[in-house]
Every structure is written in structure tokens, then in C-alpha cells.
KOLMITOR-24726 format. One record per residue: residue in one letter; x, y, z of N, C-alpha, C in turn. Coordinates in nm, 2 decimals. Layout:
KOLMITOR-24726
+------+--------+---------+--------+---------+----------+--------+--------+---------+--------+
: code : n_east : n_north :   n_up : ca_east : ca_north :  ca_up : c_east : c_north :   c_up :
+------+--------+---------+--------+---------+----------+--------+--------+---------+--------+
:    A :      X :       Y :      Z :       X :        Y :      Z :      X :       Y :      Z :
...
+------+--------+---------+--------+---------+----------+--------+--------+---------+--------+
This chain:
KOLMITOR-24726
+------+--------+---------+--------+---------+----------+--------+--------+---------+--------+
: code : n_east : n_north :   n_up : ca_east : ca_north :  ca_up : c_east : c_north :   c_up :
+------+--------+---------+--------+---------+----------+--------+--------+---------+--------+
:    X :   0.11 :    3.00 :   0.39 :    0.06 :     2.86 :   0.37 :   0.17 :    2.78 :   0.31 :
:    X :   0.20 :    2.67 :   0.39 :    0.33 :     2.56 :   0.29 :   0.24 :    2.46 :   0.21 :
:    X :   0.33 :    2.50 :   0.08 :    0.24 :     2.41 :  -0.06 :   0.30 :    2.29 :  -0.06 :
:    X :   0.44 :    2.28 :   0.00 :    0.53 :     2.17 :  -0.03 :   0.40 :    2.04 :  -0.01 :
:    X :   0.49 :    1.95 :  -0.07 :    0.44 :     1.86 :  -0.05 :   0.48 :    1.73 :   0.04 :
:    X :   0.46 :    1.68 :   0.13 :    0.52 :     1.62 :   0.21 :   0.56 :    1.44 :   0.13 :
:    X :   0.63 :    1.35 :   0.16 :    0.65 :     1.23 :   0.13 :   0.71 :    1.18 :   0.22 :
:    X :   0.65 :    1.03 :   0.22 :    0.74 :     0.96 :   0.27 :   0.82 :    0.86 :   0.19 :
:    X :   0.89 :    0.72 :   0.28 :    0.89 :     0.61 :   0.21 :   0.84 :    0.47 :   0.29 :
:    X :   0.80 :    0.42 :   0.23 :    0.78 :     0.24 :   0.29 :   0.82 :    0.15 :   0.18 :
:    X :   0.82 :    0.05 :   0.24 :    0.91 :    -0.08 :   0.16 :   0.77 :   -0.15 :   0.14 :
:    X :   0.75 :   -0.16 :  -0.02 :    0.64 :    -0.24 :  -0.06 :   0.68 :   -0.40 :  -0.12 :
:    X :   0.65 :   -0.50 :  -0.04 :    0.69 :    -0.65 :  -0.15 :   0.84 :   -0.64 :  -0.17 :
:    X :   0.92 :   -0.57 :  -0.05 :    1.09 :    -0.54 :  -0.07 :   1.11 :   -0.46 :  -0.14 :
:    X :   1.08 :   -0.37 :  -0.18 :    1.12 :    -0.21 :  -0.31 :   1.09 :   -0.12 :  -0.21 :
:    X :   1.13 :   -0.03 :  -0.19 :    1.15 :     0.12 :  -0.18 :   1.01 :    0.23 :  -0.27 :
:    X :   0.92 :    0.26 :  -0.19 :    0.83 :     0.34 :  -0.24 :   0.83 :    0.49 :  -0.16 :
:    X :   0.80 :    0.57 :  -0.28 :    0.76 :     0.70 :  -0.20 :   0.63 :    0.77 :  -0.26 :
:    X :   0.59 :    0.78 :  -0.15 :    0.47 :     0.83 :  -0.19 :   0.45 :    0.93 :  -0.10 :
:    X :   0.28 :    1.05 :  -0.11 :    0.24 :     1.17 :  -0.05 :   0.20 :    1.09 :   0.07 :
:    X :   0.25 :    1.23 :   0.14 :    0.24 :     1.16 :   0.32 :   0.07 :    1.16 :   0.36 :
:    X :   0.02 :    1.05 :   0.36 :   -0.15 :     1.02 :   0.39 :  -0.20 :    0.94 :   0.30 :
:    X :  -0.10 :    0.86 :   0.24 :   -0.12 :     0.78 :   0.14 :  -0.23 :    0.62 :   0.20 :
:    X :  -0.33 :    0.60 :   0.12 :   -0.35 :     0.40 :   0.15 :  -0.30 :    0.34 :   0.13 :
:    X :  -0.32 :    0.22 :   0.20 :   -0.30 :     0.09 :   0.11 :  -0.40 :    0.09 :  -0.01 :
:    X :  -0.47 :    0.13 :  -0.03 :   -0.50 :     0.14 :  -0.18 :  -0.50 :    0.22 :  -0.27 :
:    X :  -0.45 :    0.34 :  -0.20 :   -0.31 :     0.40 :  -0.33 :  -0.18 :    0.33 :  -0.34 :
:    X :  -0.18 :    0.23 :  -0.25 :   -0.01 :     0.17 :  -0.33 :  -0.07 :    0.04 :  -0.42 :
:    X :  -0.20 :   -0.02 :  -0.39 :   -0.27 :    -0.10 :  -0.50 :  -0.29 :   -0.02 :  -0.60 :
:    X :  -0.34 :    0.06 :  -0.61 :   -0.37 :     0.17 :  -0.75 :  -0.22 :    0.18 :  -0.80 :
:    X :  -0.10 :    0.26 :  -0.80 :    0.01 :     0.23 :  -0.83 :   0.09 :    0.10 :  -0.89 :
:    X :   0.10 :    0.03 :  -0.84 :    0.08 :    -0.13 :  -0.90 :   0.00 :   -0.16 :  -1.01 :
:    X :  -0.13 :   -0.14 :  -1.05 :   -0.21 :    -0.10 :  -1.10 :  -0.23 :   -0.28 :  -1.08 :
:    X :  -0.32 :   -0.34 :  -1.00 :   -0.39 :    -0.46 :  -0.93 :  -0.51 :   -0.40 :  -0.87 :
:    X :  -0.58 :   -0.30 :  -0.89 :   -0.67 :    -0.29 :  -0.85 :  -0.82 :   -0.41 :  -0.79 :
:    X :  -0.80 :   -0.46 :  -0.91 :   -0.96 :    -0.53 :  -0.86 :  -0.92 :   -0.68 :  -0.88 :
:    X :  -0.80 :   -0.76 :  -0.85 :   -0.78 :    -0.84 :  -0.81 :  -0.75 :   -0.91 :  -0.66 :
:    X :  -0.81 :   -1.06 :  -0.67 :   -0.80 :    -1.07 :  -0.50 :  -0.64 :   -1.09 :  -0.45 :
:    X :  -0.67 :   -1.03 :  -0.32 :   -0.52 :    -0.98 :  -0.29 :  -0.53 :   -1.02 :  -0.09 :
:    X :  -0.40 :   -1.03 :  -0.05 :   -0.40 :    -1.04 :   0.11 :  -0.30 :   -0.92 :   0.12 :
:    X :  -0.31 :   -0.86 :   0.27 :   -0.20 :    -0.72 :   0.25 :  -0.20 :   -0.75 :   0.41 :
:    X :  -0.03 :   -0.74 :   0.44 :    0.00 :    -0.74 :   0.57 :   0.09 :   -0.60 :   0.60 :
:    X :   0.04 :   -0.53 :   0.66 :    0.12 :    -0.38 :   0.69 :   0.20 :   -0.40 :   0.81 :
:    X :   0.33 :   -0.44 :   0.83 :    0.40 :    -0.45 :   0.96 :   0.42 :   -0.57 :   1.00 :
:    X :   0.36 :   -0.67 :   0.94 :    0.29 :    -0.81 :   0.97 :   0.18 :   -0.84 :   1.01 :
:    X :   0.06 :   -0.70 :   1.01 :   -0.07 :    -0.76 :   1.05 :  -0.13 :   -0.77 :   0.90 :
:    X :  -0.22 :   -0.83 :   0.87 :   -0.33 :    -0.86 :   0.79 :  -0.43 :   -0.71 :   0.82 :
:    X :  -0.45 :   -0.66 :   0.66 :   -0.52 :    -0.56 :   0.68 :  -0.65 :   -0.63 :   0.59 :
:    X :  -0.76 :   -0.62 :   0.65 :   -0.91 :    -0.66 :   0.54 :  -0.89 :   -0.59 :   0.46 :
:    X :  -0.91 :   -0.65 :   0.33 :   -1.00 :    -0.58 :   0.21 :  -1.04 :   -0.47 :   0.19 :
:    X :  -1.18 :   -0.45 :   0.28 :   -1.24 :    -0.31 :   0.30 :  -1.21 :   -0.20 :   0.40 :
:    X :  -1.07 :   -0.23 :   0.43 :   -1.02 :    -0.15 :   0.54 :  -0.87 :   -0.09 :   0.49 :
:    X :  -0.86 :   -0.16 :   0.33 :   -0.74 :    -0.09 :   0.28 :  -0.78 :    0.06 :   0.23 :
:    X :  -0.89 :    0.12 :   0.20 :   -0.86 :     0.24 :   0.13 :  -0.89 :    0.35 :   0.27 :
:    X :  -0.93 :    0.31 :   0.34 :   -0.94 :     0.41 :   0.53 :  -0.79 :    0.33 :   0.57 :
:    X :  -0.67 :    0.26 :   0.54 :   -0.55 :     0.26 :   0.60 :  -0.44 :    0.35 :   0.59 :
:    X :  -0.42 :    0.42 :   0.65 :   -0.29 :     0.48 :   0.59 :  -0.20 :    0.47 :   0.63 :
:    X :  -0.10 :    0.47 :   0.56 :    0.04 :     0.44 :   0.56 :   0.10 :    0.56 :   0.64 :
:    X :   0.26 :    0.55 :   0.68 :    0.32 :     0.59 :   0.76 :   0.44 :    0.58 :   0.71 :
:    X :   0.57 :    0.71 :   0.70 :    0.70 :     0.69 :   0.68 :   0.74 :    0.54 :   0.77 :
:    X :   0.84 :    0.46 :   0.72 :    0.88 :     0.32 :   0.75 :   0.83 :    0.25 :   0.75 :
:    X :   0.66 :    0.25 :   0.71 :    0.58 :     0.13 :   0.71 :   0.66 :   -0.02 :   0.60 :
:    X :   0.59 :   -0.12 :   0.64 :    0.66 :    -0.27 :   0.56 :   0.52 :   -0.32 :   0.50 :
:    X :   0.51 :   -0.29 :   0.38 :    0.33 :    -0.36 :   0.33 :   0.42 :   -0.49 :   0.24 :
:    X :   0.31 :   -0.57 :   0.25 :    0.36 :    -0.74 :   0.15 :   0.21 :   -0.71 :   0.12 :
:    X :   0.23 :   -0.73 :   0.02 :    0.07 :    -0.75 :  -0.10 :   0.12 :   -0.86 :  -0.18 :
:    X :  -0.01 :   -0.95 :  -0.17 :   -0.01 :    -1.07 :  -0.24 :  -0.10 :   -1.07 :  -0.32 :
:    X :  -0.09 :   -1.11 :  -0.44 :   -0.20 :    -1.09 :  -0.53 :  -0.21 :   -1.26 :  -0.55 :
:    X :  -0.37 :   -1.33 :  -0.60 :   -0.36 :    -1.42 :  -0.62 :  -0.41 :   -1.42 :  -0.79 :
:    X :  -0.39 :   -1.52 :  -0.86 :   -0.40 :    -1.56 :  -0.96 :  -0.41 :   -1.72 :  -1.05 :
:    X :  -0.54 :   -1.62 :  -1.11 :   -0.58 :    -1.79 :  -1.15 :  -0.51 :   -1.84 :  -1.27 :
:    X :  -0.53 :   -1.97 :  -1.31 :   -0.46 :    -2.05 :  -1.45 :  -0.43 :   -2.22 :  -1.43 :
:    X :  -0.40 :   -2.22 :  -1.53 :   -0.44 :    -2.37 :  -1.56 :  -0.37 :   -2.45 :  -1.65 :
+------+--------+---------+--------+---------+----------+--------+--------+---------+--------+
């Protein structure tokens, strides 16, 4: 049985991420630690829904842009 662990990388918001290969897009929000703020996320340049980031997974060479928005005044 191989224990190794597999990784990849993708480019998150222009940085270099590596993470375990089967990873979501909301394990790279959990990482960030933005979890429960509103956010747009484009993987490749499509628009991924909301409730379709933690069933997404990522791919060696994937391009995710996460936008978080923020309020103030």
C-alpha cells in the first residue's frame, strides 16, 4: 500500500500553493482562513457558486482568484 502522500500545486490570487492532491476550493478558503465571508471564486476563469466550492476540486495547475468582499465605512 503507498502511504505517500500525493500534492500538487495551483496558483491562488498569484502565489504558488501546494496542497494534498483532492483538495477544494474550500480547503484553499479554510487555509486563508476567510471562511465565512462573502467571496466570488473563479477557477480557470469560470465562476465557481458558493455551494459548489466544497464538491470542487482542484487540479495540479489549476488558477483560482478569490475575492473576498468587505464591508466599512
Amino acid at each position: 500500500m503507498n502511504t505517500e502522500q500525493k500534492d500538487m500545486v495551483i496558483t491562488c490570487n498569484g502565489h504558488e500553493m501546494q496542497l494534498p492532491e483532492g483538495a477544494s476550493v474550500s480547503d484553499v478558503v479554510a487555509v486563508l482562513k476567510r471562511g465565512s465571508y462573502p467571496r466570488t471564486v473563479f477557477l480557470n476563469g469560470e465562476h465557481v457558486p458558493n455551494e459548489a466550492c466544497s464538491t470542487t476540486e482542484l487540479s495540479h495547475g489549476d488558477t483560482l482568484k478569490i475575492v473576498f468582499f468587505m464591508g466599512g465605512g
